[in-house]
Each structure stands twice: as C-alpha cells, then as structure tokens.
C-alpha positions as YAML, in Angstrom:
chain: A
units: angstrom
residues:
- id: 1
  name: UNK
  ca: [186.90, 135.26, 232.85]
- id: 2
  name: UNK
  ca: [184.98, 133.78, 230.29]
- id: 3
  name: UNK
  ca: [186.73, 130.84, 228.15]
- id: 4
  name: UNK
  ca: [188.50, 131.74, 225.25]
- id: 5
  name: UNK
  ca: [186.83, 129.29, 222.90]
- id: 6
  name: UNK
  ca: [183.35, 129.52, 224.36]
- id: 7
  name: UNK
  ca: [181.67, 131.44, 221.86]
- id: 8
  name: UNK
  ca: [183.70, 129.13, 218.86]
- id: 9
  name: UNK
  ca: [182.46, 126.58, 220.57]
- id: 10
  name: UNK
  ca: [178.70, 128.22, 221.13]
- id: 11
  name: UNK
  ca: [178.62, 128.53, 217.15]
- id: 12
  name: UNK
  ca: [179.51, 124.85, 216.33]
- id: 13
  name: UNK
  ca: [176.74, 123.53, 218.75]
- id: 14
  name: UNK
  ca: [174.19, 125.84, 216.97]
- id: 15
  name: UNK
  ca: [175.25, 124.86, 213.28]
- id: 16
  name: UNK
  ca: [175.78, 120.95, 214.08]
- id: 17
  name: UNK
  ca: [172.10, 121.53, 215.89]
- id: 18
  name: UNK
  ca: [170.77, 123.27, 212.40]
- id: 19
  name: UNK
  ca: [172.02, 120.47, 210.72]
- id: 20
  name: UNK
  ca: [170.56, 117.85, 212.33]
- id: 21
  name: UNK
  ca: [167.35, 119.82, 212.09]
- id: 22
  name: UNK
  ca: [167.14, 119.92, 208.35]
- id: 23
  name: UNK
  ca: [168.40, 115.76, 208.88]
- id: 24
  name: UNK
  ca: [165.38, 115.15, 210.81]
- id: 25
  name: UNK
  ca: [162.87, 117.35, 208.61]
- id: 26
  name: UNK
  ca: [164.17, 115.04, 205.37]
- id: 27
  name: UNK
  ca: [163.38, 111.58, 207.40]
- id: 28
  name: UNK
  ca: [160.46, 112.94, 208.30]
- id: 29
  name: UNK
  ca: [159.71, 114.10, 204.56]
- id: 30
  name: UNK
  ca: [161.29, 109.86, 203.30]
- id: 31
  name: UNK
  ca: [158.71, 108.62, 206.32]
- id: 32
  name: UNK
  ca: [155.66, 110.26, 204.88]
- id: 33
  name: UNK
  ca: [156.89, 109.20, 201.18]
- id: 34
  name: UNK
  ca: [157.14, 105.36, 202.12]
- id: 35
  name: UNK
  ca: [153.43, 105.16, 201.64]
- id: 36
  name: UNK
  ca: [150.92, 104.52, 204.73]
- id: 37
  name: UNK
  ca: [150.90, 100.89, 203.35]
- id: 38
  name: UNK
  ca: [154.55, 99.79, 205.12]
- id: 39
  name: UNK
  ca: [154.23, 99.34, 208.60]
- id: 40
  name: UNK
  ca: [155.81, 101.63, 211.05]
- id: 41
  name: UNK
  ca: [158.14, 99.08, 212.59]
- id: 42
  name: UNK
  ca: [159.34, 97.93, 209.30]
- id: 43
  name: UNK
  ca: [160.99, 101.34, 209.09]
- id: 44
  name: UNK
  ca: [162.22, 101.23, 212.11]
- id: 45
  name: UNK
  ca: [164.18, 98.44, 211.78]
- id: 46
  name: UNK
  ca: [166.68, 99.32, 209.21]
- id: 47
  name: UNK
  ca: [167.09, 103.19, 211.30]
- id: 48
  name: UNK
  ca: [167.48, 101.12, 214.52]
- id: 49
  name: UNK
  ca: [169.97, 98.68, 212.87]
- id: 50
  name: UNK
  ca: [171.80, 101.72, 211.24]
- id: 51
  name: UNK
  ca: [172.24, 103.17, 214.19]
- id: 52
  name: UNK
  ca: [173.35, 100.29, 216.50]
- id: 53
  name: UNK
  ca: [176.28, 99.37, 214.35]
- id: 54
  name: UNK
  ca: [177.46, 103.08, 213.38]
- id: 55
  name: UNK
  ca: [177.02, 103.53, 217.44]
- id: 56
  name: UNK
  ca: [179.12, 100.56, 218.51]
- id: 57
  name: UNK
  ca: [182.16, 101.44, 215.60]
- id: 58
  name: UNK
  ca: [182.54, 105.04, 216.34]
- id: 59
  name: UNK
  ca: [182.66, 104.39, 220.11]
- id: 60
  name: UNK
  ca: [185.46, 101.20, 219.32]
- id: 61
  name: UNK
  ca: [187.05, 103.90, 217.31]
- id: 62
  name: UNK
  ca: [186.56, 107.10, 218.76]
- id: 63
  name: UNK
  ca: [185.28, 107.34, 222.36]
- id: 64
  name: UNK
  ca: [185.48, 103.35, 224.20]
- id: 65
  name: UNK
  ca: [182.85, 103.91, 226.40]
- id: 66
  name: UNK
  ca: [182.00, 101.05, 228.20]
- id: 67
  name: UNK
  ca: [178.48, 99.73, 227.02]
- id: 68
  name: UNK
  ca: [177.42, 96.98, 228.72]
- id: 69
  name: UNK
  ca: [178.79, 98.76, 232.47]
- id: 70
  name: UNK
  ca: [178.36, 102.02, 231.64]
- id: 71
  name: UNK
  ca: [179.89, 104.81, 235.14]
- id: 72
  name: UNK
  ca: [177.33, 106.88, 235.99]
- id: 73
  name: UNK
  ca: [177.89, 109.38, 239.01]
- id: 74
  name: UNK
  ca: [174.88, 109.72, 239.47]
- id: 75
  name: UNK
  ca: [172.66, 106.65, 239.72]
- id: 76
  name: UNK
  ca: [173.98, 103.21, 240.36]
- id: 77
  name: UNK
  ca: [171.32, 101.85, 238.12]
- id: 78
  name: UNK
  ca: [172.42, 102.81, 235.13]
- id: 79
  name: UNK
  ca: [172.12, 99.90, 232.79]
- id: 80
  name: UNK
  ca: [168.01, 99.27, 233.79]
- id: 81
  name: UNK
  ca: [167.23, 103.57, 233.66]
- id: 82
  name: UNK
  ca: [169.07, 103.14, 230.14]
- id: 83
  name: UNK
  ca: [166.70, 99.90, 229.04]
- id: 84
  name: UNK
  ca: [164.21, 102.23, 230.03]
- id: 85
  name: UNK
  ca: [165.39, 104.96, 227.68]
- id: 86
  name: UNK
  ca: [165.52, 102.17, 224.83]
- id: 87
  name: UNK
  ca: [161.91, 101.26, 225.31]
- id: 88
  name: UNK
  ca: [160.11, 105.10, 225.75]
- id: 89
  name: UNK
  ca: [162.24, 105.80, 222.80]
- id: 90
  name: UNK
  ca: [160.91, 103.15, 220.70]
- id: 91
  name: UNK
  ca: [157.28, 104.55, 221.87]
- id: 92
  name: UNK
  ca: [158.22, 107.87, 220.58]
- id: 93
  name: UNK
  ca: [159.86, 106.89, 217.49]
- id: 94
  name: UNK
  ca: [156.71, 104.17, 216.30]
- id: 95
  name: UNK
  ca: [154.00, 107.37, 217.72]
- id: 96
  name: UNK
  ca: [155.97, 109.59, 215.79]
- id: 97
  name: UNK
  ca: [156.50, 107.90, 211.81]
- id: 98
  name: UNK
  ca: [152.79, 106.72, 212.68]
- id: 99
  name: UNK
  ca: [151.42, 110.72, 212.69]
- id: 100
  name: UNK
  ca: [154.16, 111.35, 210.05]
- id: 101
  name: UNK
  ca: [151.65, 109.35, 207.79]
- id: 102
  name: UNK
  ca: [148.64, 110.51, 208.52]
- id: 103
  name: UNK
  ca: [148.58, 113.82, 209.29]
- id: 104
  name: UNK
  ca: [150.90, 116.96, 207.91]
- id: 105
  name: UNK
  ca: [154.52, 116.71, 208.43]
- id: 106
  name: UNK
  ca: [154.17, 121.07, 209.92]
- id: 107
  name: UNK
  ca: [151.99, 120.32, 212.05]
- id: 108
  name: UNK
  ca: [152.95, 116.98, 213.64]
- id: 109
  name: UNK
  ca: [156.73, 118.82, 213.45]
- id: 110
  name: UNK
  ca: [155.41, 122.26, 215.25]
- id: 111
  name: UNK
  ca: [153.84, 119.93, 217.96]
- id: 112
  name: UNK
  ca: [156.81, 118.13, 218.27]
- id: 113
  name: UNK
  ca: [158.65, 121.43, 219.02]
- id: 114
  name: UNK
  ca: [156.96, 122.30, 221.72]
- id: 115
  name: UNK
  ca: [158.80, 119.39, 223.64]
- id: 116
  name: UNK
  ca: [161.04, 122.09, 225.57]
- id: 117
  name: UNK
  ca: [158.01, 123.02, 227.46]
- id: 118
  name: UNK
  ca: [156.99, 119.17, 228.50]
- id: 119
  name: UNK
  ca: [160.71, 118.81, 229.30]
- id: 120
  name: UNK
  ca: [160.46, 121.49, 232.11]
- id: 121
  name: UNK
  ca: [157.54, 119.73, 233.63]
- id: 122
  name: UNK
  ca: [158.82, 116.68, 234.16]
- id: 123
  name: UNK
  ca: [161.87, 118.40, 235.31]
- id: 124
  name: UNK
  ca: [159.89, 119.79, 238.30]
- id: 125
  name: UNK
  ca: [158.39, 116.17, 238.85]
- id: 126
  name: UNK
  ca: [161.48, 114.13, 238.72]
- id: 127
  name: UNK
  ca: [164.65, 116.95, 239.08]
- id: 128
  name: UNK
  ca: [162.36, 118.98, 241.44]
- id: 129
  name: UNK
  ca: [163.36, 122.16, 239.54]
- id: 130
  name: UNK
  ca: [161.18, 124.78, 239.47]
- id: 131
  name: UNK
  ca: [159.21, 125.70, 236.74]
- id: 132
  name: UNK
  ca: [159.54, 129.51, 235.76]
- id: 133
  name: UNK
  ca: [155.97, 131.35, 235.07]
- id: 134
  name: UNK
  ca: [156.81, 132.17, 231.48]
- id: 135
  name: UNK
  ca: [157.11, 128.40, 231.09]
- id: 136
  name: UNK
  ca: [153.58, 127.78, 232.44]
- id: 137
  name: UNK
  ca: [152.60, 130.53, 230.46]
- id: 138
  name: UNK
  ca: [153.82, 129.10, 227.17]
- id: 139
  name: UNK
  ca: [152.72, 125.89, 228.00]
- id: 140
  name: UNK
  ca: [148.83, 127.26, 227.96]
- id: 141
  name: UNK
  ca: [149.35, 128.60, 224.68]
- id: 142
  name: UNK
  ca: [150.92, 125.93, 223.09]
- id: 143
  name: UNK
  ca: [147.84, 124.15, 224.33]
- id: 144
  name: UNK
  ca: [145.92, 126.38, 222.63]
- id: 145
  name: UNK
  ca: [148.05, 126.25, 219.36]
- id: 146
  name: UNK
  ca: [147.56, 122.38, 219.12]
- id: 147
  name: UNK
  ca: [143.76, 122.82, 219.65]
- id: 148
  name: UNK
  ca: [143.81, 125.54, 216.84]
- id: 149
  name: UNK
  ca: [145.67, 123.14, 214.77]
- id: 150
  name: UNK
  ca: [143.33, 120.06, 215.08]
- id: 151
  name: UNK
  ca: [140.41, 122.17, 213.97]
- id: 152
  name: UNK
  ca: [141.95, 124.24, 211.39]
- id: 153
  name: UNK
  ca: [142.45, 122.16, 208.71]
- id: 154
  name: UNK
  ca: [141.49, 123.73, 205.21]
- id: 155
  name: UNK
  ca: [140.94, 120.46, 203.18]
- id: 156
  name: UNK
  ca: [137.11, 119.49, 203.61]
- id: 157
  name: UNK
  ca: [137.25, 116.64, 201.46]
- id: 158
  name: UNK
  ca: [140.29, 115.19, 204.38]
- id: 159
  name: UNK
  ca: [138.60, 113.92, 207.75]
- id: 160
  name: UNK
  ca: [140.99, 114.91, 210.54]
- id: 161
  name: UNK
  ca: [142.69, 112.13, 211.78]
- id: 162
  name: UNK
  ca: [142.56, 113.18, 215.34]
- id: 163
  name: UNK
  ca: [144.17, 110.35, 215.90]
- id: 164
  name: UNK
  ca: [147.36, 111.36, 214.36]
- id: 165
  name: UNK
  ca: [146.99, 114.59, 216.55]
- id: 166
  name: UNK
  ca: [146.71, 112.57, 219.40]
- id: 167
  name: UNK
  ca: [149.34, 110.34, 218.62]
- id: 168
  name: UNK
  ca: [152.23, 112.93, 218.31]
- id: 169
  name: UNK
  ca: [151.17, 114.69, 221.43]
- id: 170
  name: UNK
  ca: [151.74, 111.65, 223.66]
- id: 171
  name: UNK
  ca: [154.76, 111.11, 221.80]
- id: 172
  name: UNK
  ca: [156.34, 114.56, 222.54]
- id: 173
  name: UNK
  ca: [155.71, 114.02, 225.97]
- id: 174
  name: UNK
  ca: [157.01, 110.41, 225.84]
- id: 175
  name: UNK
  ca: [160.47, 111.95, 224.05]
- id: 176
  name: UNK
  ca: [160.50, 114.65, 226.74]
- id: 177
  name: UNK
  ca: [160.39, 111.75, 229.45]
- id: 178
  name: UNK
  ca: [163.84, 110.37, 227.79]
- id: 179
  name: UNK
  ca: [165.20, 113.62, 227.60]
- id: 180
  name: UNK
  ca: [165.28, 114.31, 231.75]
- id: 181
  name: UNK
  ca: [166.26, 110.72, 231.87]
- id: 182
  name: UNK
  ca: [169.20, 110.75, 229.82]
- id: 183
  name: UNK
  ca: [170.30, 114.10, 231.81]
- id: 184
  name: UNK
  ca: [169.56, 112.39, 234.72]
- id: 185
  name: UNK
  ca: [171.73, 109.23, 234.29]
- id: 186
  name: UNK
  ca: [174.74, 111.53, 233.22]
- id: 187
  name: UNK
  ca: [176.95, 109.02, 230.78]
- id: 188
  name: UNK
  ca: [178.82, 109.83, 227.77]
- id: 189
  name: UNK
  ca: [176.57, 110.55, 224.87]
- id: 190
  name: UNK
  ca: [177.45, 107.37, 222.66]
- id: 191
  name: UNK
  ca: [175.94, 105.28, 225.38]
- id: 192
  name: UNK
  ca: [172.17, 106.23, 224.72]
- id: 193
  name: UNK
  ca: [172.94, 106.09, 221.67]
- id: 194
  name: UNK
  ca: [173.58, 102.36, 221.27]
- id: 195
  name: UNK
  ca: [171.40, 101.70, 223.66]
- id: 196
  name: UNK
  ca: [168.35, 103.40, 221.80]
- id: 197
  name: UNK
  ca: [170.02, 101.55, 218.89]
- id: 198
  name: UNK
  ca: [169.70, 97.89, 220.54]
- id: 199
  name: UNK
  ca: [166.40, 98.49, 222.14]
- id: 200
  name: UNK
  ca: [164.98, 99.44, 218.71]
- id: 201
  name: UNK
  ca: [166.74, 96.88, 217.08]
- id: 202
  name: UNK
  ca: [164.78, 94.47, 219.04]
- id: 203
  name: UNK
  ca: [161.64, 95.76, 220.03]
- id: 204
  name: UNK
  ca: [161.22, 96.96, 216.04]
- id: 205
  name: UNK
  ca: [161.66, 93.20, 215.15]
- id: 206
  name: UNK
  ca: [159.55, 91.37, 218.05]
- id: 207
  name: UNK
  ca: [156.80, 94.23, 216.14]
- id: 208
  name: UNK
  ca: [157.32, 93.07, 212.82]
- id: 209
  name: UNK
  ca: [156.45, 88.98, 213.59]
- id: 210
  name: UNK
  ca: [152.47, 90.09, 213.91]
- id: 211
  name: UNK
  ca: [153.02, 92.11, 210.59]
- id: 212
  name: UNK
  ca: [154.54, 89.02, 208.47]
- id: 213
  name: UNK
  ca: [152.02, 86.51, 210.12]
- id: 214
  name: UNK
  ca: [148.87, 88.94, 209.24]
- id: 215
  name: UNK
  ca: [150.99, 89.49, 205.69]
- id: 216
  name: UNK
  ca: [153.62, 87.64, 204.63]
- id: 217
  name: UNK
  ca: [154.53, 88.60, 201.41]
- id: 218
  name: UNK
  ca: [155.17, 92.33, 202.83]
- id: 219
  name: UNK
  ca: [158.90, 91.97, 202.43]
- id: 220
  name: UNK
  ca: [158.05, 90.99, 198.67]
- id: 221
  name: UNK
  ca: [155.27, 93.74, 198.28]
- id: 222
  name: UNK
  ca: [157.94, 96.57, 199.03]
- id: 223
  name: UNK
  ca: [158.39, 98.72, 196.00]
- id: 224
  name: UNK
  ca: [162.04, 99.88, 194.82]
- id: 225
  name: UNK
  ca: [161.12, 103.53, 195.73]
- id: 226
  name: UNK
  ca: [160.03, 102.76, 198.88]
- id: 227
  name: UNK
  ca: [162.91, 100.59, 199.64]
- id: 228
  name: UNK
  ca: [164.72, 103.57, 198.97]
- id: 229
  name: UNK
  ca: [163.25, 105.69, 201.38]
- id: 230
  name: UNK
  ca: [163.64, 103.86, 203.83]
- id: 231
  name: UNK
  ca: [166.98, 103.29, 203.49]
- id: 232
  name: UNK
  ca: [167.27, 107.18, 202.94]
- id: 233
  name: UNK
  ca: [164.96, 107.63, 206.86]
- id: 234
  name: UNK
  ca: [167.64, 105.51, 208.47]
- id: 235
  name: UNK
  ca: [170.41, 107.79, 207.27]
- id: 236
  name: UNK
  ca: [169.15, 111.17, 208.02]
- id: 237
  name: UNK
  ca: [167.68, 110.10, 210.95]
- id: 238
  name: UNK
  ca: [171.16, 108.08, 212.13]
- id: 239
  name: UNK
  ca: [172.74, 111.56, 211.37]
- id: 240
  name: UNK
  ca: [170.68, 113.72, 213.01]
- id: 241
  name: UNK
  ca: [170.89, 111.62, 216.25]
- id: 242
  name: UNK
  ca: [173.94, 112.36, 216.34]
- id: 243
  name: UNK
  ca: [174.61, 115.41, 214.97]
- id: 244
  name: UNK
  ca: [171.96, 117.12, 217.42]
- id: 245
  name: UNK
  ca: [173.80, 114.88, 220.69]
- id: 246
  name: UNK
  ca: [177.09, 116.29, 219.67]
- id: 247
  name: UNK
  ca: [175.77, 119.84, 219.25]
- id: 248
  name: UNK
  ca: [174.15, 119.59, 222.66]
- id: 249
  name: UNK
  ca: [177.68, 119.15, 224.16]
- id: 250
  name: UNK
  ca: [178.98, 122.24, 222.54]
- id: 251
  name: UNK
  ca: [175.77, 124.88, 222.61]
- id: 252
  name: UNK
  ca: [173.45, 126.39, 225.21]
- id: 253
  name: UNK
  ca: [170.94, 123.50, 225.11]
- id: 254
  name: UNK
  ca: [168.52, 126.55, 225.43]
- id: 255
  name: UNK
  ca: [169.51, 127.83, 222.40]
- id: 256
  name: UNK
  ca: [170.32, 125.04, 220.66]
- id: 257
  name: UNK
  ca: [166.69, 124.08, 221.09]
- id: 258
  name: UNK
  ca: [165.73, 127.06, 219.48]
- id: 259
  name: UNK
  ca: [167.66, 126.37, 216.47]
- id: 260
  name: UNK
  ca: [166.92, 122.54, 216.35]
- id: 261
  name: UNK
  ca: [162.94, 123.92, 215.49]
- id: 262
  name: UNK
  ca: [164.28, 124.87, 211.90]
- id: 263
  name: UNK
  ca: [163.08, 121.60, 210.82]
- id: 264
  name: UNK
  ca: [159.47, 123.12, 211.14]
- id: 265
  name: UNK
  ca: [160.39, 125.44, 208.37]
- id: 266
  name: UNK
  ca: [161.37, 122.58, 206.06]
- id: 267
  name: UNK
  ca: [158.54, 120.57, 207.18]
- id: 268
  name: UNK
  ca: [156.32, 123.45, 206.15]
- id: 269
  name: UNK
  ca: [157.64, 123.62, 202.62]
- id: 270
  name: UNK
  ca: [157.32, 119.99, 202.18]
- id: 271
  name: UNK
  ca: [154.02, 120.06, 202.79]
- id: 272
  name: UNK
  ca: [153.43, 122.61, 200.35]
- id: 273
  name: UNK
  ca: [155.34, 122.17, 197.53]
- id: 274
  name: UNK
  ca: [155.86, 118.29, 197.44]
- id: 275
  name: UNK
  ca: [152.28, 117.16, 199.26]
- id: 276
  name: UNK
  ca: [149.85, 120.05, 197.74]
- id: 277
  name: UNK
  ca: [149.06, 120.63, 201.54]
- id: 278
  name: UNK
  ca: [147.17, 123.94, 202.05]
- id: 279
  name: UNK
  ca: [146.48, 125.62, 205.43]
- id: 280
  name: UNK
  ca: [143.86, 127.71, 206.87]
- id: 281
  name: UNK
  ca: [144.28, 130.95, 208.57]
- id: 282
  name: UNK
  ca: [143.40, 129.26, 211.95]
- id: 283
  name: UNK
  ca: [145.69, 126.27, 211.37]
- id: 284
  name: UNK
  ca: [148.44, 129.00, 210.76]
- id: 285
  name: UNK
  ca: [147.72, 131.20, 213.54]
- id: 286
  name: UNK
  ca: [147.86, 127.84, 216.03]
- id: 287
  name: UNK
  ca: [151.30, 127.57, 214.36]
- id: 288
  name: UNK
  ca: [153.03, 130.59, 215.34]
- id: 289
  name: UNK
  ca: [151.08, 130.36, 218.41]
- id: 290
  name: UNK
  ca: [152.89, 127.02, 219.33]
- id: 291
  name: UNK
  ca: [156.35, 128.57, 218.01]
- id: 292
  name: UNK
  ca: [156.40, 131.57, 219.40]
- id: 293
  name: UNK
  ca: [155.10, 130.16, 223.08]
- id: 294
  name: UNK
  ca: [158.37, 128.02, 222.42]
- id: 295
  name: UNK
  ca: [160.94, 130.59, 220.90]
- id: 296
  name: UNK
  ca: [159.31, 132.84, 224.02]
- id: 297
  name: UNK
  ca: [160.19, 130.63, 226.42]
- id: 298
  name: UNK
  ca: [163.41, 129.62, 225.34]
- id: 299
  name: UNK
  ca: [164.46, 133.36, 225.14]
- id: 300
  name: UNK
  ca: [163.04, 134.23, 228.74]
- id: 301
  name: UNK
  ca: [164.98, 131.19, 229.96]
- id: 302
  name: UNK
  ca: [168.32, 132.16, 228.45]
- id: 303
  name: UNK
  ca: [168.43, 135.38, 229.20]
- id: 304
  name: UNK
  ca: [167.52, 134.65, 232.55]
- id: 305
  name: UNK
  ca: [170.62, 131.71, 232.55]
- id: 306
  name: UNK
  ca: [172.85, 134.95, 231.30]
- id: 307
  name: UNK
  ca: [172.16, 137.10, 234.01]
- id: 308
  name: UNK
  ca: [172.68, 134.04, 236.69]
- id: 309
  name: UNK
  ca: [176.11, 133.81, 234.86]
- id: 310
  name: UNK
  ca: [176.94, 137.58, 234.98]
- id: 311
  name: UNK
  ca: [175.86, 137.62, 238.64]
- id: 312
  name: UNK
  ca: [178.43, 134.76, 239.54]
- id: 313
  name: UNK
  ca: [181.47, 136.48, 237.29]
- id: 314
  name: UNK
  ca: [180.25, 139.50, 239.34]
- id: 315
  name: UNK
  ca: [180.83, 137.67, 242.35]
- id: 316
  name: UNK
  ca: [184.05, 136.05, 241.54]
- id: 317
  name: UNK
  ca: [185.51, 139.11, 240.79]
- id: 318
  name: UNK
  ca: [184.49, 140.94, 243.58]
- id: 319
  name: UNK
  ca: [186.31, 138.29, 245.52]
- id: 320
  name: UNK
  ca: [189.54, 138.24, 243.54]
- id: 321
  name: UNK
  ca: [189.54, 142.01, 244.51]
- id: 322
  name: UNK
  ca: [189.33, 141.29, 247.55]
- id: 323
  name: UNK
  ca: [192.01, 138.76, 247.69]
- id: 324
  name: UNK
  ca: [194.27, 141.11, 246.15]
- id: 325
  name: UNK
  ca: [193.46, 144.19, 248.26]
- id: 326
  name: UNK
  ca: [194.49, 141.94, 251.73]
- id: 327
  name: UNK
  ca: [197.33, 140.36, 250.55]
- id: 328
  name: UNK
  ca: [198.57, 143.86, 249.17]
- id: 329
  name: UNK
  ca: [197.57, 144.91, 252.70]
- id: 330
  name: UNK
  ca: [199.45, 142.02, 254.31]
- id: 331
  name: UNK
  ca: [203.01, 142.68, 252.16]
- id: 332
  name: UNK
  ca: [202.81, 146.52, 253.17]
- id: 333
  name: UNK
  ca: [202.81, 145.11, 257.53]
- id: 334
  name: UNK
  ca: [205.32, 142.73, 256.78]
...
C-alpha cells in the first residue's frame, strides 16, 4: 500500500517548491534593479556569504552533516565532484545575474525553465538513462521557442543583446550539469549547499580584485538603493535555495519542476508593470512554445513514472496473494 502521509507530504514539496519560485523571481527582479553599472560578482558575494554562514548554522543546529568528509554511497570522491559543483555553480550563477541585466527577466526566466529538458540529456550521457521521445521532442521545440524569442523582440529602438540570449542558454545547461551531479554524488542536501556557499564565497571575491584594480572607488560609488538590493538578492535567493532543496525531498521532482516554473509568471509581470517591457506576438508565441514543450514533458514523464508505480503495487499484490493462497493451502495438509 501506498504511505499514509505521501500525498501530505506530495503537497508540502509542491508549496515549499512555489515558494521558492516566487523567491527566485524577486532576486531576479532586485538583480535587474541593481543597475548594469555593479558588477556581477559584487552581487554575488554578499548571496554567497549569506548562504555559507546560514548553511554551516542550520546544519550545527539542525542536521550535523559532516562537511569537510562528507559519506557518499555512491562515489568515493565526494569532496573533489562537490568542488566541482561549487565552481559550475558559480558559472551559472555569474551567466545568469549577467542576462538578468541585459535582457528581459521572462525571457531569460522561460529559458531558464527549460533546464528539465538539458537535465535528461546529460542524464543519458553521464547516468546512461534513456531519454524518452517526448523529451527529444520537447527539446526541438524549446529550441525553436528560444530562436522565436531572440528575434521577437518588439522594442526597435533596443538592439538585441544576443549576447544575453546566449549567455543564459549556456548557463541553463551549465545548472543542468550540477543538477545530475548533485544526484549523482547522493549526500544530504545541506552539503551542496555550503559547498556552493564556500565556492562562491571565494571564487566571487578572487572576481572582484580585477573590478577594484580597474575601479576602486566601486565600493564608494554604490548607491543606498542599490545596496539595498543587493542585500534583498542574497535573501531571496538564500531562501529559495533552500526552500526549493527541501521541497525536492518531499515532492515528485517531476512535478515539483513543474511548479518551480511559476517564477516565469512573476518574471512576466515584472517586466511589464515595473520595466515598461512590451512583447511581440512572436516573442510570446516562442514563450508558450518553450513552456508548454516543458509542462509537456514533465506531464508525459509523470504519468509515465505513475503507471511504473501502479505496475509494481500490481505486482506486489499479486504476490502477497499468492503468499496467502499457499500458506492457506499448506495449514489445510497439515
């Protein structure tokens, strides 16, 4: 039988996942209000920082994981696959803020949503798990979508920034990379956590030395507002790290992808009502070309995951009939 608490359990993952969603959509919104002027890495830093030292208390407090040895059943290289997380998370993090600035925060967020679908190829490269045709299906029309996107752009007085398109692409993919890594080094969710913290922590400071030699007085140049934004990205995006790590341990990562793409909503409406953004009808339909290849997928995928499950309860009961038809048999020779 199915546990008890499952579905309780389902419902949490989804709304902790929601949450972090809208967390995510309001860093992204604080990133694009810093101003292009403040370097990337400088807001980093304080996020990274955050996130190190909220990291290492709750797992003192809460979980005492071991950090610096982490167990891994899985790979005896651990620590090294996890410095490895750190740095392609740092990648994806500095190519992400970086599009946040110069391009639309729904557009760089819908590309960023089709991450699902990059996460199932490199799932067939490293995992060797095969890769379903709806997947390769959706994968082509995302493809699409993002090409729709680039060129769809209704402001003629903007140039694109292909660039920024660009950009966010090879971060997705980057991000995807750390996703199959973390699943396939197995530890306790606070550990890539601090880890991502640390790495950031450092790599987000070795960046800023170039910055203060090319400009020194940057520190000094940073407004009040924006100093406030950044403090607000390092909160939201703190939360959401972990509000979307613990969700994943509760829902159907399936559907709690799904739901984690609410922050495209959000993103849209920023864009509208805060940045004046307006949108063609091709930039829309690459959109919902990109979501729906991604919502499509996800569906196909669960609902194929369901009937694997009903298959094996199938199964196990089948057997537990059996099991009690020949010991019923055996008590009526006796």
């Amino acid at each position: 039988m199915i546990p008890a608490n499952q579905p309780e359990q389902r419902v949490l993952g989804l709304i902790l996942t929601g949450l972090s969603g809208l967390c995510f959509a309001f860093a992204s919104l604080f990133v694009k209000l810093t101003g292009e002027e403040v370097p990337v890495a400088l807001i980093i830093l304080p996020r990274s920082l955050l996130q190190l030292v909220t990291g290492v208390t709750l797992n003192i407090m809460c979980w005492k994981q071991s950090i610096l040895s982490p167990t891994s059943t899985r790979t005896p290289h651990a620590t090294c696959l996890l410095i490895v997380f750190g740095v392609l998370s740092f990648l994806t993090i500095y190519g992400i803020y970086n599009s946040f600035q110069s391009i639309p925060l729904g557009e760089a967020t819908i590309i960023l949503s089709s991450c699902p679908l990059f996460v199932a190829f490199f799932e067939r490269v490293w995992l060797r798990n095969r890769i379903p045709v709806p997947t390769l299906i959706a994968g082509l029309l995302c493809i699409v979508g993002v090409l729709l996107l680039t060129h769809g752009r209704s402001e003629p007085q903007e140039t694109r920034n292909l660039s920024g398109y660009i950009l966010i692409t090879i971060a997705t993919a980057i991000q995807a990379v750390t996703f199959v890594l973390v699943r396939f080094i197995g530890v306790h969710f606070v550990v890539p956590v601090v880890y991502l913290g640390l790495t950031n922590t450092l790599l987000a400071g070795i960046a800023c030395v170039p910055v203060l030699i090319v400009n020194p007085s940057i520190f000094a140049a940073t407004t009040l507002s924006q100093a406030f934004w950044l403090l607000l990205v390092s909160i939201f995006a703190v939360a959401g790290s972990f509000l979307l790590n613990i969700g994943l341990q509760h829902g159907q990562p399936t559907l709690v992808s799904l739901v984690r793409n609410v922050d495209i909503v959000a993103a849209y409406i920023f864009d509208t009502l805060i940045f004046a953004h307006t949108f063609s009808l091709l930039s829309v339909a690459g959109g919902l070309l990109v979501v729906l290849a991604t919502v499509g997928s996800g569906v196909v995928d669960m609902a194929r995951e369901h009937t694997q499950q009903l298959g094996e309860y199938d199964k196990l009961d089948v057997e537990q009939r059996a099991l009690v038809h020949n010991s019923s048999e055996t008590d009526e020779h006796k």
